[in-house]
C-alpha positions in Angstrom: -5.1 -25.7 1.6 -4.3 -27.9 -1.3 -7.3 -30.0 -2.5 -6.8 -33.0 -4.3 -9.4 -33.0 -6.8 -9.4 -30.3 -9.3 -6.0 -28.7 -8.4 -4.5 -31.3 -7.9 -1.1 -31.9 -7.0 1.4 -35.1 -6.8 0.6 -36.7 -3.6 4.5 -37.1 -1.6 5.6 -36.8 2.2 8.1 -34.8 2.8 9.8 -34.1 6.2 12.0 -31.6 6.8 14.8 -29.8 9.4 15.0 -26.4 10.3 18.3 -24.6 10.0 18.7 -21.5 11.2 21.3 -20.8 8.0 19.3 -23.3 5.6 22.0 -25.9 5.7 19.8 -28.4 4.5 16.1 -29.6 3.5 15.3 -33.0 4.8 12.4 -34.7 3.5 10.9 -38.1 2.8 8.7 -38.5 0.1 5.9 -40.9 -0.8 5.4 -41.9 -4.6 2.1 -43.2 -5.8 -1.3 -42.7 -4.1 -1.3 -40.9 -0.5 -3.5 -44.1 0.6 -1.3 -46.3 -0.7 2.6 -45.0 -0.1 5.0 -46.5 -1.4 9.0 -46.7 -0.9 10.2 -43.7 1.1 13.0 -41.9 -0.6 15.2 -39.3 1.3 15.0 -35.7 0.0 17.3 -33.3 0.6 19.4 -30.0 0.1 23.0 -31.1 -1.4 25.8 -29.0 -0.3 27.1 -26.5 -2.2 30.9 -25.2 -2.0 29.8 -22.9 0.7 28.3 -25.7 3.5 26.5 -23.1 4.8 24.1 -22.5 1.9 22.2 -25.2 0.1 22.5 -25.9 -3.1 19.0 -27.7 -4.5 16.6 -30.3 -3.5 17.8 -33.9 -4.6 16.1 -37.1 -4.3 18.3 -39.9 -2.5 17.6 -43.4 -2.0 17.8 -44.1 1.4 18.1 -46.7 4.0 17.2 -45.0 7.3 19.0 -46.0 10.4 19.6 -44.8 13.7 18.9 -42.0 15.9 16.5 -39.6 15.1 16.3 -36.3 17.4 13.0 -34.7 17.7 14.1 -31.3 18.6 17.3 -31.5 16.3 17.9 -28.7 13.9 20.4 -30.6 12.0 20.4 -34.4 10.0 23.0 -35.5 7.5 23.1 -39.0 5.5 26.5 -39.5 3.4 27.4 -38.0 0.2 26.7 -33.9 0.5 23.4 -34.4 1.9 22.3 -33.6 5.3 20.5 -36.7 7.1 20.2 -37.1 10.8 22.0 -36.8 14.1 22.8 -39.6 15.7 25.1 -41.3 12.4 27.8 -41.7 12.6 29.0 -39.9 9.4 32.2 -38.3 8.8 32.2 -34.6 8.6 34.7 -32.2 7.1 36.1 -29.1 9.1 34.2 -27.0 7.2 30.9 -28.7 7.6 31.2 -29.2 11.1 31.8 -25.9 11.6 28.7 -25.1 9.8 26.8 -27.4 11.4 27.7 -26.5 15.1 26.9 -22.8 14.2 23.8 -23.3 12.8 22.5 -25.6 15.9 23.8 -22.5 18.3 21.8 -20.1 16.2 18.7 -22.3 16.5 19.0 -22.9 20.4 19.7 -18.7 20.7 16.5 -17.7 18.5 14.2 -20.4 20.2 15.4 -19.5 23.9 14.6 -15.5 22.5 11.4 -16.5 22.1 8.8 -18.5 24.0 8.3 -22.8 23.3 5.1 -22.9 24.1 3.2 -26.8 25.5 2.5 -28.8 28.5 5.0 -31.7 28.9 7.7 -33.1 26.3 5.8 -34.2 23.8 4.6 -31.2 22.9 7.2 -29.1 23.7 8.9 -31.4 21.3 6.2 -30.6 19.0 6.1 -27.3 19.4 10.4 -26.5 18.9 9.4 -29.1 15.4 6.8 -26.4 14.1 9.6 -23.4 15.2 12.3 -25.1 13.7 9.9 -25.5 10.4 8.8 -22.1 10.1 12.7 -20.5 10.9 13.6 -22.3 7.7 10.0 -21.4 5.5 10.5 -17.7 6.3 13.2 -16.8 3.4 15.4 -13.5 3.8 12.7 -11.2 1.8 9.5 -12.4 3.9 7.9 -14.9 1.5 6.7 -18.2 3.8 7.3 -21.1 1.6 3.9 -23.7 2.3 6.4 -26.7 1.8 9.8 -27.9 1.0 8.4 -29.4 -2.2 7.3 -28.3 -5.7 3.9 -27.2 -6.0 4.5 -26.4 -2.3 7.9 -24.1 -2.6 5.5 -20.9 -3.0 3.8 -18.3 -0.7 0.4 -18.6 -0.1 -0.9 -15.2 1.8 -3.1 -17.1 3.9 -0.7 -19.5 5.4 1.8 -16.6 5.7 -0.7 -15.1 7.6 -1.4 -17.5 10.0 2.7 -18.0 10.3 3.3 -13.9 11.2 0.3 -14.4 13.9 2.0 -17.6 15.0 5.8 -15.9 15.2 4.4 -12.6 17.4 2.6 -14.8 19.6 5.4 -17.3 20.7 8.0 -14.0 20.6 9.7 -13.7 17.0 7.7 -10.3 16.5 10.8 -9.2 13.9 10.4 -12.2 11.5 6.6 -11.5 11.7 6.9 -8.2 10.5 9.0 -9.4 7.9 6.3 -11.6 6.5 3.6 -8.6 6.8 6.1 -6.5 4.9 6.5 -9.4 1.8 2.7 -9.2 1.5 2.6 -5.4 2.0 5.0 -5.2 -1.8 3.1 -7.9 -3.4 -0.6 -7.0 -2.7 -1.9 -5.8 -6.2 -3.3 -2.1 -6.2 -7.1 -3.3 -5.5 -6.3 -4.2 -2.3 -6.4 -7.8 -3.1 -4.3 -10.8 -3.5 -3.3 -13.3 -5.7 -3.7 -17.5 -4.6 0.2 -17.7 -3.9 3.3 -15.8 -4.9 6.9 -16.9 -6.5 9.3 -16.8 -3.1 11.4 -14.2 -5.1 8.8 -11.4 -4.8 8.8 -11.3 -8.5 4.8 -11.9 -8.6 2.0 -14.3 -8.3 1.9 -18.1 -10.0 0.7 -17.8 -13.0 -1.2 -21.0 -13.1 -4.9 -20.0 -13.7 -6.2 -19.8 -9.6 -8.2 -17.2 -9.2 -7.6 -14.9 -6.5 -8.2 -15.8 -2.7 -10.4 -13.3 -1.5 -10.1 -14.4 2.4 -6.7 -12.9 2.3 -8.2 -9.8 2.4 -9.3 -10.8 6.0 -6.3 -12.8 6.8 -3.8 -9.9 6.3 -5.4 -7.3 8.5 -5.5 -10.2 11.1 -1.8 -10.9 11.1 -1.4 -7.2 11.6 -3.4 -7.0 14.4 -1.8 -10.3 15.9 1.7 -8.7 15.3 0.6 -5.1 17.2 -0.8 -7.0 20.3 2.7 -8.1 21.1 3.7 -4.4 20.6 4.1 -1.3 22.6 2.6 1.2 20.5 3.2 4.4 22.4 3.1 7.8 20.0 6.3 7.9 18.2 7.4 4.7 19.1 9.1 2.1 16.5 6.3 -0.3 16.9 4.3 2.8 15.5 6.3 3.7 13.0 6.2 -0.1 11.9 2.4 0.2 12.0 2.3 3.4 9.9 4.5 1.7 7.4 1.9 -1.4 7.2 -1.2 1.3 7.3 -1.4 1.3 3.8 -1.6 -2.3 3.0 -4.3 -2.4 5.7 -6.4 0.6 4.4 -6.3 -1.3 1.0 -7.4 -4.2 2.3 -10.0 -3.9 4.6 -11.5 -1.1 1.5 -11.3 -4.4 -0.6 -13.1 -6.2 1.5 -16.0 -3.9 2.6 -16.2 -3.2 -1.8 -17.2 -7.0 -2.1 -19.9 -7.0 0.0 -23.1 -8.0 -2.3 -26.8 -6.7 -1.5 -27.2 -9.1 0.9 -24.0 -8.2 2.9 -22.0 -11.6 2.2 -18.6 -11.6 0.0 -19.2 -12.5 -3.7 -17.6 -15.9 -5.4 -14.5 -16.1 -4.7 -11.9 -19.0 -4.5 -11.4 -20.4 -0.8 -9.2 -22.4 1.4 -10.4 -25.8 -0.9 -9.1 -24.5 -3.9 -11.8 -26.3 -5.8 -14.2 -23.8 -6.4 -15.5 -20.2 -7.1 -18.3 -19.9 -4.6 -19.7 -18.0 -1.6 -18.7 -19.8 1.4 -18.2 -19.4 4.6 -13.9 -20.1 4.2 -14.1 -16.7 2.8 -17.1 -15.0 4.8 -15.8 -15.9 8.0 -12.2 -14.7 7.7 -13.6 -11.2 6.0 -15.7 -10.8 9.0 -12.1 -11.2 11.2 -10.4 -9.1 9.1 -12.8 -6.0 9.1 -13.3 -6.2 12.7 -9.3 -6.0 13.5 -9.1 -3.3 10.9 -11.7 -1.6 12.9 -9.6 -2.3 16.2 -6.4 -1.1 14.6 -7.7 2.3 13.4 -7.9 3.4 17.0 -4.0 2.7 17.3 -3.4 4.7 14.3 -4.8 7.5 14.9 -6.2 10.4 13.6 -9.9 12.0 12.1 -8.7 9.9 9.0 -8.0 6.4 10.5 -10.9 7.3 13.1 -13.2 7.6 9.3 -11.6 4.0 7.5 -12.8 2.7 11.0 -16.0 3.5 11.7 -16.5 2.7 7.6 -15.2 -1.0 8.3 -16.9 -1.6 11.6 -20.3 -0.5 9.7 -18.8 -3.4 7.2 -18.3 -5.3 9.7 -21.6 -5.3 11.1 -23.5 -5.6 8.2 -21.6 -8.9 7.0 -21.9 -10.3 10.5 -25.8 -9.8 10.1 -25.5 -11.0 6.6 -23.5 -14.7 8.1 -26.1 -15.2 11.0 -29.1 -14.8 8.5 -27.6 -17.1 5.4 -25.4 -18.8 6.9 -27.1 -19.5 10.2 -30.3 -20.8 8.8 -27.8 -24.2 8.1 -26.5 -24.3 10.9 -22.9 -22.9 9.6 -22.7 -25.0 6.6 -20.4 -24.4 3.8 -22.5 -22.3 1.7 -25.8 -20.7 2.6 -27.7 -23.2 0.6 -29.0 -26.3 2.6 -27.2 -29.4 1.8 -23.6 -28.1 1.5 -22.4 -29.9 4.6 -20.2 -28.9 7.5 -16.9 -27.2 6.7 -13.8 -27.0 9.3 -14.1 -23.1 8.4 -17.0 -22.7 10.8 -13.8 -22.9 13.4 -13.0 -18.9 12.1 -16.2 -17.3 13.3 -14.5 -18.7 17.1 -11.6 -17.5 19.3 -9.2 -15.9 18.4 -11.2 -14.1 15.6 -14.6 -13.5 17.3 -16.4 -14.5 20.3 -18.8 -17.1 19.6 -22.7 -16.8 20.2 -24.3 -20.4 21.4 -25.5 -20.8 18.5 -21.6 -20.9 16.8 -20.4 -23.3 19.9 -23.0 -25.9 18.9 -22.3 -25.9 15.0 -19.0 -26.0 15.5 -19.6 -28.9 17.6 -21.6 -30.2 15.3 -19.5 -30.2 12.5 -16.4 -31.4 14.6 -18.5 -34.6 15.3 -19.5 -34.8 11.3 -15.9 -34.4 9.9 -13.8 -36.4 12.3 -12.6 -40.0 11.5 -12.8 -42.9 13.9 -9.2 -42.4 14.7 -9.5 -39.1 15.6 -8.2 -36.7 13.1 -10.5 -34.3 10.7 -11.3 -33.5 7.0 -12.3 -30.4 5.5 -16.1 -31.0 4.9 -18.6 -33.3 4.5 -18.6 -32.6 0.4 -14.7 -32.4 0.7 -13.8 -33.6 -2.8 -10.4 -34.9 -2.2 -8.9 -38.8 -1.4 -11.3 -40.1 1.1 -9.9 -41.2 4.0 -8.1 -39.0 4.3 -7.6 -36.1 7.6 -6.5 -32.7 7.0 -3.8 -31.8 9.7 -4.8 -28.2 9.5 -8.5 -28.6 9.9 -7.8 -31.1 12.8 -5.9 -28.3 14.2 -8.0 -25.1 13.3 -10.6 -27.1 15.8 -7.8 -28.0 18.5 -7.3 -24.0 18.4 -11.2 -23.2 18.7 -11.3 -26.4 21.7 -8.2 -24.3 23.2 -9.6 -20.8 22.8 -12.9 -21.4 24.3 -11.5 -23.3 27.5 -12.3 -27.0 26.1 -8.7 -27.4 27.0 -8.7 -31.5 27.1 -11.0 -31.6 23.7 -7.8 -29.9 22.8 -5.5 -31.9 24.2 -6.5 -35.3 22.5 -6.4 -33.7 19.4 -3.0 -32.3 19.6 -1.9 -35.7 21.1 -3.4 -37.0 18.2 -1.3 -34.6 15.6 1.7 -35.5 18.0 1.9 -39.1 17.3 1.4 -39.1 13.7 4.5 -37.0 12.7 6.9 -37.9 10.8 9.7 -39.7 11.8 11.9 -36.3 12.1 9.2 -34.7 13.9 7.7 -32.8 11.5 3.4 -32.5 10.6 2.6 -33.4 6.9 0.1 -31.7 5.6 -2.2 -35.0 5.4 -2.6 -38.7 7.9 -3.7 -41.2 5.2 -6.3 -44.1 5.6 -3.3 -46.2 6.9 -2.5 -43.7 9.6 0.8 -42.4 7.4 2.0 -38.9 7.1 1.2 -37.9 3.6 1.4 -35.0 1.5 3.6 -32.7 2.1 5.8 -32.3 5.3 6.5 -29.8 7.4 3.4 -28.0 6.6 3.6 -24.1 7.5 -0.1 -23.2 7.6 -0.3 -26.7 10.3 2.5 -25.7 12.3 1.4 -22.0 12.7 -2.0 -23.6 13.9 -0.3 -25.9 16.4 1.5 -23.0 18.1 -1.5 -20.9 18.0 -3.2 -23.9 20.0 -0.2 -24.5 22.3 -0.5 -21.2 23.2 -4.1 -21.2 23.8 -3.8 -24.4 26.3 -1.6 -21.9 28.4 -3.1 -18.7 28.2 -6.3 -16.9 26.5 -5.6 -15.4 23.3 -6.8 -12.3 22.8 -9.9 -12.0 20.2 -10.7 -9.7 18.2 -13.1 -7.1 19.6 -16.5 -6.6 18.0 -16.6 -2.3 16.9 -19.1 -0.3 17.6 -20.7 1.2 14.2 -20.3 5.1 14.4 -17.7 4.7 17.2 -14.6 6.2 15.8 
């Protein structure tokens, strides 16, 4: 997540269309404050000679009119920009050639898969956040977090929760592809940088320290991508896995090698971006991450993989005694020191990552009661330094997700309706709902729409959780 404060960057909404051949970036963007936007101007991809490929992002003044399609892959305003459906705006041969195959090859890969949600609106919501990630997945793997600069990069978290997002609705091949991208740019620690250039070519060099919570994140996705899987002995799904083993191995050692004396994760940067600290944004996705590392080694096979796995259960265990002792004695606070307030991260020691002890249910209910606004979306925390007034979209839907996965299906349900009706006006989730009830930020958001799938998905069916290993149990 992108906070505000010390990392700032330039507040803007953008919204966006997914085209299965990236014909075009739609986007609106807000100039000034994010609680005070100003003008909307109409962002998009120009054509290049080849109408099938964009060309680069340009800002057009635009006066919106007409018909906007929800569930429309394609938009197109005059002059070599793509706007929306529904205008009447001449087309050459060429482009509407383009055009019509790239809304076939959207209709064939979302009828491959599985549109998850109960009634239109979400359904409607849900083929928005496909549509989105489609386009943020480039060739090579890399999930772009936004159609915007400062946001055109990969962050492995959010690609993480993309992959696990792409398996579960049936795009297990594009998943892969995203474990793969992570798999050549993890650094030979085991670790990760905060967010990569798109290319491959390395991480932005911008002075963020590394994420640690990747470490958990990555072996998570992995596991999310086997479940949909047939991993029979000599099977491609197990060749697939061997080929990721490494990356896994490397991980999961880098996360059981930052375990202090007292079993938690040292400073590290997390999800806020604002600080280097022990919290529980990093704890809690370390603990998913060994567990499902643990899980995995089973599948693997062999004395060697039976060995990494009883070592990361042991891990495992020790850093879950380690979060119920510190952690726990504040009631699932941001940090283990009293005071730090309640953070939307207390959502990751819940389904789908681990099954909650009472004791989990009532902080998270807690803190879901502390962070939410009158009208009903979220922040990050109570000491969230950012704008205030401002609601997260990916914290309001990390707890629609924990609501979902733990059978609070109409808690759920209001808060997806909620995330429904403040989209953009193409359909898409921003990042942020300012204090005037405005998408803001950045728009679509891949880390928000991977969470709204994994939600939709858990209205209509349990999602598997990760199991908790047995130490010694290879």
């Amino acid at each position: 997540m992108r906070n505000d404060g010390g990392l700032a960057r330039r507040p803007a909404v953008v919204v966006s269309a997914a085209l299965a051949l990236a014909v075009a970036v739609a986007a609106m963007t807000f100039s000034g404050s994010d609680a005070h936007a100003a003008q909307p101007r109409l962002t998009v991809a120009a054509v290049a000679q080849d109408p099938c490929q964009p060309r680069r992002a340009l800002p057009v003044p635009a006066q919106l009119s007409g018909r906007f399609d929800a569930d429309s892959s394609i938009v197109r305003t005059a002059g070599e920009v793509y706007a929306a459906p529904g205008r009447l705006v001449p087309l050459t041969r060429s482009e509407a050639a383009c055009v019509a195959a790239a809304e076939r090859a959207d209709r064939d890969w979302l009828q491959a898969g599985l549109v998850p949600g109960a009634g239109a609106t979400q359904r409607s919501m849900a083929v928005r956040a496909l549509l989105d990630l489609r386009l943020a997945v480039r060739p090579d793997g890399a999930v772009l977090a936004g159609w915007h600069s400062g946001w055109e990069y990969a962050w492995p978290r959010d690609s993480c929760w993309v992959a696990a997002a792409l398996a579960g609705t049936g795009h297990p091949a594009m998943a892969y592809q995203i474990l793969r991208f992570l798999q050549r740019v993890q650094a030979p620690d085991g670790t990760w940088a905060a967010r990569y250039l798109p290319d491959g070519s390395g991480p932005v060099r911008d002075g963020r320290p590394a994420e640690l919570d990747a470490d958990g994140w990555v072996p998570w996705a992995v596991w999310s991508w086997a479940l949909t899987q047939r991993l029979t002995p000599g099977s491609p799904p197990r060749r697939a896995l061997a080929l990721l083993w490494p990356m896994l191995v490397r991980a999961a050692d880098a996360a059981t090698r930052s375990l202090a004396g007292d079993g938690l994760p040292g400073p590290a940067l997390d999800y806020w971006e604002s600080a280097v600290q022990v919290t529980l944004g990093t704890a809690a996705p370390l603990l998913a991450g060994l567990r499902a590392a643990a899980d995995l080694a089973a599948d693997v096979g062999g004395a060697t993989a039976a060995g990494d796995g009883r070592r990361w259960a042991a891990a495992a265990t020790r850093l879950a005694r380690a979060i119920t002792a510190t952690f726990g004695r504040t009631r699932y606070q941001r940090t283990p020191a009293a005071g730090s307030g309640a953070d939307a991260a207390v959502t990751f020691l819940g389904p789908p990552f681990a099954a909650p002890d009472p004791r989990v249910l009532r902080a998270v209910d807690s803190a879901q009661r502390a962070l939410a606004f009158p009208d009903g979306g979220l922040r990050p925390g109570t000491r969230w330094p950012g704008t205030p007034g401002v609601a997260w979209t990916v914290e309001t839907a990390v707890f629609a997700l924990f609501d979902a996965a733990t059978g609070q299906r109409s808690h759920a349900a209001a808060l997806l309706a909620w995330l429904a009706a403040h989209r953009t006006r193409l359909g898409s989730l921003a990042e942020q709902v300012n204090s005037a009830l405005q998408p803001a930020s950045v728009a679509p958001l891949s880390w928000t729409d991977a969470a709204i799938l994994l939600t939709l998905l858990a209205q209509a069916r349990d999602l598997p959780t990760i199991p908790v290993p047995l130490p010694g149990i290879g």
